[in-house]
C-alpha positions in Angstrom: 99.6 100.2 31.9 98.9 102.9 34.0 99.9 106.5 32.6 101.1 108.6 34.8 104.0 110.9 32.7 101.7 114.1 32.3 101.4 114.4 36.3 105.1 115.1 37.2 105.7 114.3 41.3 108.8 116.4 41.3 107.1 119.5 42.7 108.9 122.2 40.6 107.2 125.5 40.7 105.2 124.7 44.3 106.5 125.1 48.0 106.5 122.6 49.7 106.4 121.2 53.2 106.7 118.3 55.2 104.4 115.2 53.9 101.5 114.5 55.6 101.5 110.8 57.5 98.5 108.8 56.8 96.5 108.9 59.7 95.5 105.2 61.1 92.1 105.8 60.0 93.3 105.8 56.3 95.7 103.0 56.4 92.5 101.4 58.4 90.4 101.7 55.1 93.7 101.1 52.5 94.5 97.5 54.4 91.2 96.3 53.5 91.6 96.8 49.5 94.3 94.7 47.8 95.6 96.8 44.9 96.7 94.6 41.7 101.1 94.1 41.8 101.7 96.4 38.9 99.6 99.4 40.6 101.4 98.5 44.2 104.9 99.0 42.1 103.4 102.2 40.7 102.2 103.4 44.0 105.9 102.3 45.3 107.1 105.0 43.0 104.8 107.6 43.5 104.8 107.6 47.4 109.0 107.7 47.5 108.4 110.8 45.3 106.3 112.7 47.0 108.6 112.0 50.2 111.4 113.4 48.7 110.0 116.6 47.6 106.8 117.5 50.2 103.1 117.9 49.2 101.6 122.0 48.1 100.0 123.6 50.7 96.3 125.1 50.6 96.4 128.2 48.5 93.5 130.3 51.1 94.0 131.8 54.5 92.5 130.3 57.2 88.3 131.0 56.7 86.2 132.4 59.8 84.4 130.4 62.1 81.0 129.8 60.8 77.9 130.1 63.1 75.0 127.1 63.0 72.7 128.8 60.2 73.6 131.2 57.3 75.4 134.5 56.8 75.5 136.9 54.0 78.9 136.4 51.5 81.6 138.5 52.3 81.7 140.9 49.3 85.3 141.4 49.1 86.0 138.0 49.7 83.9 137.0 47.1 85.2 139.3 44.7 88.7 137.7 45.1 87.2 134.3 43.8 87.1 133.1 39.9 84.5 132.2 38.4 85.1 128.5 36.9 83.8 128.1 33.3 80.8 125.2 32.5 82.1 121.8 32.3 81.1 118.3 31.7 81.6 115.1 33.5 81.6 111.5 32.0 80.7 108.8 34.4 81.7 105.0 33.5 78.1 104.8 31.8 79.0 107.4 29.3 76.1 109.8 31.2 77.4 113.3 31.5 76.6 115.7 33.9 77.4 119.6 34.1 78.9 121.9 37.2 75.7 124.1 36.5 73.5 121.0 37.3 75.5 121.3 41.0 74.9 124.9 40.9 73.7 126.2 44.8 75.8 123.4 46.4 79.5 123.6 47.7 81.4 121.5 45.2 84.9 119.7 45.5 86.2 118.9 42.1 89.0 116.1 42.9 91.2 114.9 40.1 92.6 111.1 41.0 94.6 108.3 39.7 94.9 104.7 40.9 99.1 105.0 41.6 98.4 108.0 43.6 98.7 107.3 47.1 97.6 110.6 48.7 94.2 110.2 46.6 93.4 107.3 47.9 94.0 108.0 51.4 91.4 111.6 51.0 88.8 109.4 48.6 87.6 107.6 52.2 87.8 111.1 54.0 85.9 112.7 51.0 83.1 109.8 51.1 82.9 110.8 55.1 82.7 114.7 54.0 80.4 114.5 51.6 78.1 112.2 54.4 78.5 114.6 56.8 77.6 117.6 54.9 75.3 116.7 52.2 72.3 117.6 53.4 74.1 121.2 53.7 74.5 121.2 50.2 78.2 119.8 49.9 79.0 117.7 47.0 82.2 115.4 46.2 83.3 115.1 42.4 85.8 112.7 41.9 87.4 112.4 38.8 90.0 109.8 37.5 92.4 111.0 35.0 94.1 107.7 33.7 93.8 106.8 30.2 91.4 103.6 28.8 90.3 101.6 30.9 92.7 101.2 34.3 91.2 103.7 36.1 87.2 102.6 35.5 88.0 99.2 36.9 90.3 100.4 39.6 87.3 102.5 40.5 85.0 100.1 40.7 86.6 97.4 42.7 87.5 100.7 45.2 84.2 102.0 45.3 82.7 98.6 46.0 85.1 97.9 48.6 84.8 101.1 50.4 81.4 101.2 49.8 81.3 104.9 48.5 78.0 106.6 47.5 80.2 109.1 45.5 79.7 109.3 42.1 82.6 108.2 40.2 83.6 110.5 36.9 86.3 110.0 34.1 88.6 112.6 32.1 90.7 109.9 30.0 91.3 112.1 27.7 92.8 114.9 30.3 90.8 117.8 28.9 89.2 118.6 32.4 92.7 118.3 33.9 94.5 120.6 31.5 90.9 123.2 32.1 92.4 123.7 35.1 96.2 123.3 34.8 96.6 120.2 36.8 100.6 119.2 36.9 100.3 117.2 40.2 98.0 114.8 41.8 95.7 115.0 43.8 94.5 118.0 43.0 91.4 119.7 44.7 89.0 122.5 43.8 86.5 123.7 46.0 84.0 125.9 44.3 81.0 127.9 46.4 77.5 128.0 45.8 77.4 130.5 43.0 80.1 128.8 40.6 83.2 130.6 42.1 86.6 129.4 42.8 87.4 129.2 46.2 90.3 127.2 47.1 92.6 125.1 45.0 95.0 122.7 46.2 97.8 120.3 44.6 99.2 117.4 46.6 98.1 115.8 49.7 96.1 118.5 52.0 94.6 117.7 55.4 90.4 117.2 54.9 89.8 116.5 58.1 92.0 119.4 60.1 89.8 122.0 62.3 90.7 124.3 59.5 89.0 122.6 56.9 86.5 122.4 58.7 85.6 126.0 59.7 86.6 126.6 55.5 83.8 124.5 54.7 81.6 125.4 57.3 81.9 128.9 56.3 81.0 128.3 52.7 78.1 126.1 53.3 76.7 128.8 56.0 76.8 131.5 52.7 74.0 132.8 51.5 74.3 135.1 48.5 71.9 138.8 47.7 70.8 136.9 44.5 69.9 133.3 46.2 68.2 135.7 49.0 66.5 137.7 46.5 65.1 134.8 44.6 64.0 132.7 47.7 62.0 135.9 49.1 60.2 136.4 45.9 59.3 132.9 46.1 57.6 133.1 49.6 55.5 136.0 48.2 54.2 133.9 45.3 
């Protein structure tokens, strides 16, 4: 059985706004996957829910308009951003892997869940992200939050039939989740280059808006004193 009760969908404490309609691309890539009868019932649940009460809005302004190559990090805008403590990742496998080991790449950390229908209309749209930017350093984390083993097998059967090259971590136990006070699913955090915060999100957001992509544009075109620093004592060497 699925276990969805520590993720309430009724919204309290968030704004809200109109839900976002799946686009036909993501119906497109959801017709193709059959989801078992007790997950469709789930999903039944979870979409009349989040029509009823609206999805959370992006908690950043709008970011500049990158240019092609790199720019130096805006100090004060920088300074605004948290830096997100060391954590570990389990993959299906049992093989871990640490944020610092991403360190110097744009990270989105997505937490997931098979009855959540907004996650698995951004999973496809993070897969074409993470293709599109990742030889610029951009890096999708997906991590399932459903207790034993529901979520690993969901996962695979959807990764197979999507064909995703993202990796594919677990947090069964929902210590990751509770590290960064996640109430509502999806929930998305976007952390820069140097291990800082810099956009978190609950509920369905729009990856593939103009918007998002001058946000990530501008953090992939960052280029921090210290990473400068380093790379020109290099070239001397």
């Amino acid at each position: 059985m699925n276990d969805n009760s520590e993720f309430p969908k009724d919204g309290s404490g968030f704004s809200t706004k109109s839900p976002i309609e799946p686009t036909a691309q993501a119906k497109k890539h959801l017709g193709g996957f059959q989801l078992p009868s007790g997950a469709k019932a789930a999903l039944l649940v979870g979409v009349i829910a989040l029509a009823s009460v609206g999805v959370v809005a992006s908690l950043l302004q709008k970011a500049p308009t990158a240019p092609q190559g790199t720019i130096e990090a805006d100090p004060e805008e920088v300074a605004k951003r948290t830096p997100v403590q060391d954590f570990i990742l389990t993959d299906a496998g049992g093989e871990q892997k640490r944020l610092s080991d991403f360190r110097g790449n744009v990270v989105i950390l997505s937490f997931w869940a098979s009855w959540c229908a907004p996650c698995l209309e951004e999973l496809p749209t993070f897969g074409q992200l993470e293709k599109r930017f990742a030889d610029r350093g951009l890096r999708i984390l997906p991590v399932n939050v459903e207790e034993g083993d529901d979520g690993k097998n969901f996962a695979k059967k959807f990764w197979s039939a999507q064909s995703f090259q993202l990796p594919s971590f677990f947090d069964t136990s929902k210590s990751l989740a509770s590290q960064f006070q996640v109430e509502m699913l999806p929930a998305n955090f976007v952390i820069d280059r140097e291990g800082r915060l810099a956009f978190s999100g609950f509920g369905a957001n729009d990856w593939t808006s103009d918007e998002t992509m001058e946000f990530l544009e501008g953090l992939l075109s960052e280029k921090f004193e210290k990473a400068a620093a380093t790379a020109a004592h290099d070239s001397q060497e």
